[in-house]
KOLGULO-53385 format. One record per residue (C-alpha): residue number from 1; residue in one letter; y, z negated, x negated. Coordinates in steps of 0.02 Angstrom, whole numbers, plus 32768, in hexadecimal, padded with zeros to 4 digits. Layout:
KOLGULO-53385
    k  r     v     w     u
  NUM  A     Y     Z     X
...
***
This chain:
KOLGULO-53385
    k  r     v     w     u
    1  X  52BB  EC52  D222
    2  X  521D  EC18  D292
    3  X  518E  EC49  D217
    4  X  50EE  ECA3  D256
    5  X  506C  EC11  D275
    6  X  4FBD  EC2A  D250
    7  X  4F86  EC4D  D30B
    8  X  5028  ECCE  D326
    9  X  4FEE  ED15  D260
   10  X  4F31  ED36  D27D
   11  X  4F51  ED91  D341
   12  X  4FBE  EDEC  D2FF
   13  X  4F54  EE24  D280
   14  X  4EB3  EE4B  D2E8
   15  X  4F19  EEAB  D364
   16  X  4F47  EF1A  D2CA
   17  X  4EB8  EF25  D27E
   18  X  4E5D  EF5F  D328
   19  X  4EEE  EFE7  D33F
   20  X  4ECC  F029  D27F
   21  X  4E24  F05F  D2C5
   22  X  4E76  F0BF  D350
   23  X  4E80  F188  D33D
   24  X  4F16  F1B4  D2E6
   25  X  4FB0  F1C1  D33E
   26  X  5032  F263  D320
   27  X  50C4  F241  D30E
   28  X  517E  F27D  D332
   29  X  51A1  F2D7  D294
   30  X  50F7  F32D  D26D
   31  X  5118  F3D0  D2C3
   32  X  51B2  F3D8  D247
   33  X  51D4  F383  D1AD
   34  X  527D  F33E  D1E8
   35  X  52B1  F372  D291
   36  X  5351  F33F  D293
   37  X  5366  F3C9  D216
   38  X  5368  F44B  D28E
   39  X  5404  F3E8  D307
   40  X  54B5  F427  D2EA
   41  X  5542  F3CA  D2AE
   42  X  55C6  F39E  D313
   43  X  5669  F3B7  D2E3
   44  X  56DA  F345  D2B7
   45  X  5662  F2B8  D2E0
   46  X  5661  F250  D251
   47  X  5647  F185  D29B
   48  X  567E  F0FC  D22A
   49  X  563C  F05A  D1F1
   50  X  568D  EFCA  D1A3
   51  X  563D  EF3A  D13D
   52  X  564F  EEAA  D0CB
   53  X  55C4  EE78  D041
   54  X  55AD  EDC2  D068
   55  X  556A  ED69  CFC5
   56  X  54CD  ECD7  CFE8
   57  X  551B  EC2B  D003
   58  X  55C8  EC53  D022
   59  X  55E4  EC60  D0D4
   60  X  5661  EBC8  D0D8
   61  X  56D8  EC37  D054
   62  X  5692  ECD9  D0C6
   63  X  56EC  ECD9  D172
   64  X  5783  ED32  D143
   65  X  5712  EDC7  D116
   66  X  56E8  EDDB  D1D3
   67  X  579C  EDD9  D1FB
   68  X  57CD  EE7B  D18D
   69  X  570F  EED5  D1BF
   70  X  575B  EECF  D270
   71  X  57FF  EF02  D243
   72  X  57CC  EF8B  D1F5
   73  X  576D  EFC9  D273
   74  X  57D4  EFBD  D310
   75  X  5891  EF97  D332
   76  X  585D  EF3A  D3D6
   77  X  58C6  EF8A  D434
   78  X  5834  EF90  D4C8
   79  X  5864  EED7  D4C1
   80  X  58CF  EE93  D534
   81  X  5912  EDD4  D531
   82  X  588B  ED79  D5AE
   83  X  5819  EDF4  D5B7
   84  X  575C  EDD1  D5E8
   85  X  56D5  EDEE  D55F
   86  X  561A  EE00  D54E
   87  X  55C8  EDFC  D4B2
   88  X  550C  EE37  D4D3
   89  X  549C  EDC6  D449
   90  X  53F1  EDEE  D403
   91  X  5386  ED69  D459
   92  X  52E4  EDB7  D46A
   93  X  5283  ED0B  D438
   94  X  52C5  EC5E  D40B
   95  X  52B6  EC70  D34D
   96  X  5330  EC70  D2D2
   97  X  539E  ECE8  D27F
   98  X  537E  ED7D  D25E
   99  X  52FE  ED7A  D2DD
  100  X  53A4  ED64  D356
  101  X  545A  ED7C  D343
  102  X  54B8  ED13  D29C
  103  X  5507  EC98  D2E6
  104  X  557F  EC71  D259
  105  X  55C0  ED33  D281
  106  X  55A9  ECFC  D340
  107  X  5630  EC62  D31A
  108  X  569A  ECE6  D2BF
  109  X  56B6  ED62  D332
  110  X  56C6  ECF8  D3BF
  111  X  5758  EC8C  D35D
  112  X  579B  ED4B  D32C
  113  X  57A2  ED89  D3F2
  114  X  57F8  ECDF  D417
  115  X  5870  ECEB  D396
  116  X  589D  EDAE  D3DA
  117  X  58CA  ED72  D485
  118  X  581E  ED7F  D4EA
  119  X  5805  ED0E  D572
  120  X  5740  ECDA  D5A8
  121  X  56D3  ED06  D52D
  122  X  5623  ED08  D57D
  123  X  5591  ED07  D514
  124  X  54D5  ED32  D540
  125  X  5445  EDA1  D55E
  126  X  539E  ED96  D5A4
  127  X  5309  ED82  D544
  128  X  526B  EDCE  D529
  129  X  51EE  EDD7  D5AC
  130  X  5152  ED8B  D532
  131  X  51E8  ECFA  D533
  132  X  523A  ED16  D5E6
  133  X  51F6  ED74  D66B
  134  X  5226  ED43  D725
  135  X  5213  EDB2  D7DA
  136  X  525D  ED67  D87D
  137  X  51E9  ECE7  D88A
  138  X  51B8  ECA5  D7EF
  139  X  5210  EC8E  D735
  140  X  51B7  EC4E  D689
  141  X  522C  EC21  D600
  142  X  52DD  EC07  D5D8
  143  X  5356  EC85  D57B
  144  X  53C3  EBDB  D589
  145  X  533E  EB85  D524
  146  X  5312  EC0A  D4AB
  147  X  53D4  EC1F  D48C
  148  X  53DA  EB71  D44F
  149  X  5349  EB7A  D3EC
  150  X  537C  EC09  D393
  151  X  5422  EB90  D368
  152  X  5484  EC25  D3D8
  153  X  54BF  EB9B  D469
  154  X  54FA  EB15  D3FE
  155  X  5560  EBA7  D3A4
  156  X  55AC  EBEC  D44D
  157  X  55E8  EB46  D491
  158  X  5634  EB0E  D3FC
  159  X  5693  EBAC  D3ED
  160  X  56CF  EB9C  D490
  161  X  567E  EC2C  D4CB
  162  X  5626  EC38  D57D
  163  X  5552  EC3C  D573
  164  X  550D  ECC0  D5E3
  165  X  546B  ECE5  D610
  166  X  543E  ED71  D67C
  167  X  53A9  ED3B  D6ED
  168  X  53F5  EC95  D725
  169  X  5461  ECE9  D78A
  170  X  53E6  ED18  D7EE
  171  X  5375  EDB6  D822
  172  X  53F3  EE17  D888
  173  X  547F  EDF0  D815
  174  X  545C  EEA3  D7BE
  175  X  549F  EF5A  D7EA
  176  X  544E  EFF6  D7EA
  177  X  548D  F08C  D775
  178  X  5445  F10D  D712
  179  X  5483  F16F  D672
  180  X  54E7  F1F4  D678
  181  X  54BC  F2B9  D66E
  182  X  53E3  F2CC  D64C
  183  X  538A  F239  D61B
  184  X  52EA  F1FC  D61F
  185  X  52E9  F16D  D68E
  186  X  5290  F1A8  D727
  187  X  52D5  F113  D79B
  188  X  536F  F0BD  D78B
  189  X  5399  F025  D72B
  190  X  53B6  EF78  D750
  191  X  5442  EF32  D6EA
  192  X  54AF  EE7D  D706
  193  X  5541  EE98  D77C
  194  X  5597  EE27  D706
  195  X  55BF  EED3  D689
  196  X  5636  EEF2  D725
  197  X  5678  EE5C  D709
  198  X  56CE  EE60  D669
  199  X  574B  EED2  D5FD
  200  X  56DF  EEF1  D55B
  201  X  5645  EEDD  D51B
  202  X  5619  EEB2  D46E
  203  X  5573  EED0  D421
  204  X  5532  EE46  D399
  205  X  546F  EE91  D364
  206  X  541F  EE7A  D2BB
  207  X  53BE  EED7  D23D
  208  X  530E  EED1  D268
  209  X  5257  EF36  D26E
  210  X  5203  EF54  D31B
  211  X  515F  EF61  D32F
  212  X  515B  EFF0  D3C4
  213  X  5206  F01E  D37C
  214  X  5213  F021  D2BB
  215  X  52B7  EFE5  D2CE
  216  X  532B  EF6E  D352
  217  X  53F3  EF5D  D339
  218  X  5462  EF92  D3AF
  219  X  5405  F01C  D413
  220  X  5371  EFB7  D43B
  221  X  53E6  EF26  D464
  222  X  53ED  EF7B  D511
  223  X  5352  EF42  D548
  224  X  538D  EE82  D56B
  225  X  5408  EED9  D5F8
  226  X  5371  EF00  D66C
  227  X  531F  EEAD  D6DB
  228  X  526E  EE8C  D6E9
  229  X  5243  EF1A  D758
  230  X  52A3  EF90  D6EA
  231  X  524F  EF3D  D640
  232  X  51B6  EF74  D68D
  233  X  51E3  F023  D6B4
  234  X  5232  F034  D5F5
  235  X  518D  EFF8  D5AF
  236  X  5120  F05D  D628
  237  X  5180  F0F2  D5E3
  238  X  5107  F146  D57F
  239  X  514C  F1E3  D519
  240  X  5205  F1A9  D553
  241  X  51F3  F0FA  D4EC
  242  X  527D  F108  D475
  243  X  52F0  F17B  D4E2
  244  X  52E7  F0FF  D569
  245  X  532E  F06F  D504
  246  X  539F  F0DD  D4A1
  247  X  53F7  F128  D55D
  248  X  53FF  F072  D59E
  249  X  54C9  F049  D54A
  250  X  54FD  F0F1  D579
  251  X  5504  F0C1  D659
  252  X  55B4  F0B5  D676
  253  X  55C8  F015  D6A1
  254  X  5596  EFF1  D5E2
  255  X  55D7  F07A  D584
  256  X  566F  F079  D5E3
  257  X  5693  EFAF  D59D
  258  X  563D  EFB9  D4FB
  259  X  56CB  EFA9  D46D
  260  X  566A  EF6B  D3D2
  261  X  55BC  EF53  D37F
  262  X  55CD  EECF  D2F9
  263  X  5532  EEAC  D28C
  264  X  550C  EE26  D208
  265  X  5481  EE60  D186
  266  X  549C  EDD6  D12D
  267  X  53DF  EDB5  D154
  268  X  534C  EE36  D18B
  269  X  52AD  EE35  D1DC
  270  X  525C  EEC8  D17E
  271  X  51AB  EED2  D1B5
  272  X  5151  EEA5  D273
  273  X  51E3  EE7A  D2BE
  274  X  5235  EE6C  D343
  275  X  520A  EDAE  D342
  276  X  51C0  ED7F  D294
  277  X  51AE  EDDF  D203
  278  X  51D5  EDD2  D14D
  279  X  5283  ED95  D12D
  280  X  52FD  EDCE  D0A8
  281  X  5394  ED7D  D07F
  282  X  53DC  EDED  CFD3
  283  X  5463  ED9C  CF6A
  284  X  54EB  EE0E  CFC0
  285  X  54D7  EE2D  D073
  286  X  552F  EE98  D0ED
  287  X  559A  EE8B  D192
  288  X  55D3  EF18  D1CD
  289  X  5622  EF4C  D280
  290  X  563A  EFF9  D2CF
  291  X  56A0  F04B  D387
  292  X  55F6  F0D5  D378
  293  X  553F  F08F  D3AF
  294  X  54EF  F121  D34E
  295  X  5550  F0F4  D2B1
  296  X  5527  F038  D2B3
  297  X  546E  F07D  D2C8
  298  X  546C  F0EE  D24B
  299  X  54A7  F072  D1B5
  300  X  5442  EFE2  D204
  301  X  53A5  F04F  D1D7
  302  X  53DE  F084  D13C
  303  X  5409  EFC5  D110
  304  X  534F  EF88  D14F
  305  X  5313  F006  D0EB
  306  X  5368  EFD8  D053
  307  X  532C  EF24  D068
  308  X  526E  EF50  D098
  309  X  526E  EFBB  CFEC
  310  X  52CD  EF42  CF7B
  311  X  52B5  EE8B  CFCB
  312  X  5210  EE6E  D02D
  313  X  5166  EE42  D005
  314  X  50F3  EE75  CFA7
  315  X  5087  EEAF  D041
  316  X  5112  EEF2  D087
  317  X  5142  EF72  CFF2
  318  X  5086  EFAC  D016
  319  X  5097  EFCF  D0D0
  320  X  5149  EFFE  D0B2
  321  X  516F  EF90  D147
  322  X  511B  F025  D1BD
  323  X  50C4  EFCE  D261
  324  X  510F  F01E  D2BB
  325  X  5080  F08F  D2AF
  326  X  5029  F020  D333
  327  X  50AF  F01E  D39A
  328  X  5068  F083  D447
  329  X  4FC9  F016  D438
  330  X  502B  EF6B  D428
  331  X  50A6  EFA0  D4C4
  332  X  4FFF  EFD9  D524
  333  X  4FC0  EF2F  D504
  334  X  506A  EEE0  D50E
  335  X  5070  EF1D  D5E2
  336  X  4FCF  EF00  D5EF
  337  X  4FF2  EE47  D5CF
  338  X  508B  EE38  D627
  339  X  5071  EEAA  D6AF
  340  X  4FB4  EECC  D6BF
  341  X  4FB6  EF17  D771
  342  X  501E  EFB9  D706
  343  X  4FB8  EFA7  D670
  344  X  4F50  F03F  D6AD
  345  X  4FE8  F0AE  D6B4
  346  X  5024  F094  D61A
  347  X  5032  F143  D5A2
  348  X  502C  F13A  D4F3
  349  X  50C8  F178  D47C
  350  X  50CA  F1DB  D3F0
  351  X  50E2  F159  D351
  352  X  5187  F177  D2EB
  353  X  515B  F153  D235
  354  X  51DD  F114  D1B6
  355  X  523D  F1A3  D161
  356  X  52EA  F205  D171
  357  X  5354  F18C  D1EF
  358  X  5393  F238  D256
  359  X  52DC  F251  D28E
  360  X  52D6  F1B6  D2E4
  361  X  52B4  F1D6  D396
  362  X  5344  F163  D3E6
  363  X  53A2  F19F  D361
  364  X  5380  F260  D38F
  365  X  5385  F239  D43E
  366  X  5448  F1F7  D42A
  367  X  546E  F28E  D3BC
  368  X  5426  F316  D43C
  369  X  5480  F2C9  D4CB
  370  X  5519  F2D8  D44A
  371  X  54F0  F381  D41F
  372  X  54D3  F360  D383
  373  X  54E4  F2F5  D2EC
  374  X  556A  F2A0  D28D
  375  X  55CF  F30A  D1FC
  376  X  55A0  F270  D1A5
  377  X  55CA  F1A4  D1C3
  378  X  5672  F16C  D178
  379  X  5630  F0D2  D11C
  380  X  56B6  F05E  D0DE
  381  X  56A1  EFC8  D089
  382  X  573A  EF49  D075
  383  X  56D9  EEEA  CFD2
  384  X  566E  EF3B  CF4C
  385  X  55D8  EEED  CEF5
  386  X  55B7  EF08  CE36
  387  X  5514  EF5F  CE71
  388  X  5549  F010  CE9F
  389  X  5495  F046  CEAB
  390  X  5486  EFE2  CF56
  391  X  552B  F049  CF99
  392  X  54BC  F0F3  CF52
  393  X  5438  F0C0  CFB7
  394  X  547E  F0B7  D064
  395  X  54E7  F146  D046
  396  X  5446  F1BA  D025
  397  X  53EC  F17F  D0AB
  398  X  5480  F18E  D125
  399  X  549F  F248  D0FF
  400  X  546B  F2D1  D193
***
């Protein structure tokens, strides 16, 4: 993990420290305590997730555990022998894991997909604009470059798996689409041509804080399908922040293809984020996989939780890992940076503050397009751990 350096530590701190002195911000859940309270259930939904505690310094005795996480979660029968997959990483920056995707779970499910009869495996994303941003005339930075300093490429061609990276293909080698039904994106989204290009798509995020977000797995991993021009109308969003990233996996030509979310918590970024951060790295970690976005998303919060409370810093028990309370003034200044001809245009969003998962707004948005929320998640874990408080824990904080 690529450790905050003292420049990185001290702007990060003034920007902070400036925002603490803005007027406070309201935030999603202030008009009611919890307002997923008041959303129905639906019936019969009831998602499930699989996982596998993964002790410290046994990942050589630890592969096999992958193997019956994704058995127990899907029969592959979406899999057909030489069928095309894309596994969509977590490469917002070049750092390390769990700033980015595990690669030792990358190497795993790769060999796994291979062994099931898949043909190309294609591997990639596109990376964060304060890493990557590029227009028709002009690019700064790799995603190629970030990949292998993250120790991502060096994993994908030794799996023999095919690297990917979305804006070497070139500006006009996106598509437009749009979510389904009403959503908030007010123009339609630019997204790589190459989802139309394969069979399934696999999603591979981590367990991580966000400073604008509170919290990026495998909703926010959207973002790295747009394009610049569509990066800049998600952050330009205002109000519509989290909605906008939540909507992104649900245009058909995604949601159509996406089979799997597979997640290794085996490490966590609990505070900042989505970059640097405090890291934990408890004596049993997690890997879990899921067939249901809002499922994976749900017990990725409840397990960053668990390790912000029981595993991080000092100074992190005393902010309770919560800036995402500057988040609207960090994306104003964020576009204003990176695209300073919008940063005038740019709306503030109301500030979700660490509490009941359900209340997140991605989270809410994905349950009111689903009419609801879950009955409850199906949680099933194919090892147990002497610690049954941990398994408490997650449960708790996973109930509706």
């Amino acid at each position: 993990m690529k450790k905050i350096n003292r420049r990185e530590f001290l702007g990060t701190s003034a920007a902070l420290a400036c925002s603490a002195m803005l007027p406070a911000v309201v935030h999603a859940g202030e008009a009611l305590q919890s307002p997923s309270k008041s959303l129905p259930y639906v019936k019969d939904y009831r998602p499930g997730v699989n996982s596998a505690w993964i002790r410290k310094g046994t990942l050589e005795k630890s592969s096999d555990l992958i193997d019956a996480v994704l058995d127990a979660t899907t029969d592959f029968s979406w899999l057909s022998k030489g069928d095309r997959i894309l596994i969509k990483l977590a490469l917002n920056s070049g750092n390390e894991y769990p700033a980015t995707t595990d690669p030792w779970a990358l190497a795993q499910v790769v060999r796994i997909l291979k062994n099931k009869g898949a043909g190309e495996v294609l591997v990639g994303d596109q990376s964060g604009i304060q890493a990557v941003q590029w227009n028709r005339d002009s690019q700064r930075g790799s995603s190629r470059e970030l990949c292998r300093s993250a120790g991502l490429l060096q994993t994908i061609e030794a799996s023999g798996a095919t690297p990917v990276f979305f804006e070497e293909a070139g500006y006009d080698a996106y598509i437009q689409t749009s979510p389904p039904g009403n959503h908030h994106w007010e123009t339609p989204l630019w997204i790589p041509s190459i989802v139309n290009q394969v069979d399934h798509i696999i999603f591979m995020p981590r367990v991580s804080s966000h400073v604008m977000g509170e919290l990026t797995s495998g909703m926010k991993l959207g973002v790295g399908f747009l394009r610049e021009d569509s990066r800049r109308v998600f952050h330009s969003g205002g109000e519509n922040f989290f909605a906008m990233y939540e909507e992104i996996a649900q245009v058909p030509e995604i949601s159509s293809r996406l089979r799997l979310t597979i997640t290794s918590g085996r490490k966590v970024l609990t505070t900042i984020g989505p970059d640097f951060g405090d890291v934990t790295e408890p004596e049993y970690g997690l890997v879990f996989a899921s067939e249901d976005l809002l499922a994976n998303e749900i017990f990725s919060y409840a397990w960053l939780l668990w390790n912000r409370e029981f595993e991080t810093s000092y100074l992190a028990k005393v902010t309770k890992g919560n800036v995402s309370r500057f988040g609207s003034f960090v994306n104003k200044k964020f576009v204003g940076k990176y695209w300073p001809e919008d940063d005038a245009d740019v709306e503030g969003f109301s500030v979700f503050r660490p509490g009941h998962i359900y209340d997140h707004p991605a989270i809410m948005n994905c349950m009111q397009r689903k009419g609801g929320k879950p009955m409850g998640i199906d949680w099933k874990s194919i090892n147990e751990i002497d610690d049954h408080t941990v398994s408490t824990y997650l449960k708790q904080h996973m109930t509706a």
